[in-house]
N, C-alpha and C positions, 0 to 999 in steps of 0.2 A: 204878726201885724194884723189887727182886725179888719175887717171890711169897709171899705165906706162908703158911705149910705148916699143914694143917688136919686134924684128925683125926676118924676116922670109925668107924664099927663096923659093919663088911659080914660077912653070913650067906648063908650058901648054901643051896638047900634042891634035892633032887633030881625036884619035879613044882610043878605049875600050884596044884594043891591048898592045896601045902602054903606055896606064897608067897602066895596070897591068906587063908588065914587066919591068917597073921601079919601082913600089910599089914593085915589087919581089927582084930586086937588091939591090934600098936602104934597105927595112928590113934585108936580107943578109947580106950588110956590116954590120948592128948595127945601123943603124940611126933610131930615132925616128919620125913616120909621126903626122904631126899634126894635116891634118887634107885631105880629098878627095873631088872632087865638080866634077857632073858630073851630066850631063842634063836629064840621063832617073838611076835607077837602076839598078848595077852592083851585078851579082850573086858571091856570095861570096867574096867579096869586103874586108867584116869584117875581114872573117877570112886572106885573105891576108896583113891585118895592121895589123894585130895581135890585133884587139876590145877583148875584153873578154865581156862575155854575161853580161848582164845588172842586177844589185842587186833590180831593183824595183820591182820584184814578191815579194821579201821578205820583201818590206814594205806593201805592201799590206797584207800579211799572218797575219802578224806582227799586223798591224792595225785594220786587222777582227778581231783575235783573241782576243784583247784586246774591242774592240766591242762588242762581241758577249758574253764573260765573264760580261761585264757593263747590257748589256741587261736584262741578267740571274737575275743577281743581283739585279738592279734594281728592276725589276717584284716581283721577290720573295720579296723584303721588302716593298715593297709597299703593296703585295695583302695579304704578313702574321703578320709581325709588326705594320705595320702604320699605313693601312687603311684595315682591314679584314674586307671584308662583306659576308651576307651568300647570294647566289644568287643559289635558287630551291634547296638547300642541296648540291652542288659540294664543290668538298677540296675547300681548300682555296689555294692547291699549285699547281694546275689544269698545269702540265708545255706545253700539248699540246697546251694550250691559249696561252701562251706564245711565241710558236714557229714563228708567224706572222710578230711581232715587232724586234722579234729579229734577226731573216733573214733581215728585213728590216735596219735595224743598223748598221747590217755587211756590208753590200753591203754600204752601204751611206757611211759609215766614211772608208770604206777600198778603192773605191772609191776616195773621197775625198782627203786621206791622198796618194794613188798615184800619182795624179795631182799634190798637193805640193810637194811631195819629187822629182818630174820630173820638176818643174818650181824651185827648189832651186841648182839641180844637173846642171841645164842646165843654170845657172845663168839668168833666164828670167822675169824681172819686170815689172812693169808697167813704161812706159817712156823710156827704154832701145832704144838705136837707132842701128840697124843695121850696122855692119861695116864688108862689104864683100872686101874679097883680091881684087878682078879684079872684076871691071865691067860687069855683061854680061858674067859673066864667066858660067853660068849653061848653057845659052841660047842655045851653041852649040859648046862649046870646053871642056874641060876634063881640070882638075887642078891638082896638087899633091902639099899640104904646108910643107914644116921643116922648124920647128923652129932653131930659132940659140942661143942657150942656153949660151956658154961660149967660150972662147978661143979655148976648143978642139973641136967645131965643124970643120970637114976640107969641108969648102966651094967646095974647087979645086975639092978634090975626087965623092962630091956630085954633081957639075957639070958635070962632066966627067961621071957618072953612067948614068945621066939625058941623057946627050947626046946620048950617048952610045943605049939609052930605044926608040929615035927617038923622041926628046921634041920639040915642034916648039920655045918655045922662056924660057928665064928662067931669073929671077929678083930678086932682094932683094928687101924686103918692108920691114917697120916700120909700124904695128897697134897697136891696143889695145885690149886687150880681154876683 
């Protein structure tokens, strides 16, 4: 199924200034930002789009835990059901032995499983092609994108905000996410 193409209205603005107090005024109205581009890091940036803090700690937890539970497990039926040996008279459920591999598992698959769930949230593939709004846009100018979702987006008022924030230039595009 191909992609389909979405259209947007990216503003440029030439300082730090003057993209945060249009990111202040379109969230104010109600508009939705889609998205910020900006050539160095902007201190609290997030909080003024209103990001909300990111759930992949808790795939990670999530993934240790269940990790580190397998480990347990593991070890225990290996060293008491399956394969018991006696080695110089220690138990057979020795859990400090244990502790080596099982740190080791946590950390691998917890680890692991937050690289995928951060390559499946960020829709990033192998072969994916890059499709940036503006050209050269990080390089050395500030961006601000809204989406145009339906009919009630009001373009006019969201220009007029833009203006209003000092935008050097402002456009409708059509990409694809």
């Amino acid at each position: 199924m191909p992609p389909v193409p979405k259209n947007f209205l990216v503003a440029t603005f030439l300082d730090q200034n003057s993209l945060l107090q249009a990111v202040r005024a379109v969230r104010d109205r109600g508009f939705r930002i889609f998205d910020v581009y900006a050539p160095y890091p902007i201190h609290n940036l997030d909080g003024e789009m209103g990001i909300r803090r990111t759930r992949l700690p808790w795939v990670t937890l999530g993934a240790g835990g269940a990790a580190l539970i397998f480990a347990l497990l593991m070890q225990f039926y290996t060293a008491i059901w399956d394969w018991p040996l006696n080695v110089g008279g220690k138990p057979a459920n020795s859990t400090l032995a244990f502790v080596p591999i099982t740190f080791e598992l946590t950390v691998l698959i917890g680890g692991l499983s937050t690289v995928a769930a951060l390559f499946l949230r960020a829709r990033l593939f192998p072969g994916k092609r890059e499709s940036p709004m503006l050209h050269g846009v990080t390089d050395n100018t500030f961006a601000l994108v809204l989406r145009i979702r339906d009919d009630s987006f009001d373009a006019h008022l969201a220009r007029l905000l833009l203006e209003q924030s000092g935008v050097t230039g402002v456009e409708e595009k059509a990409g694809e996410l």
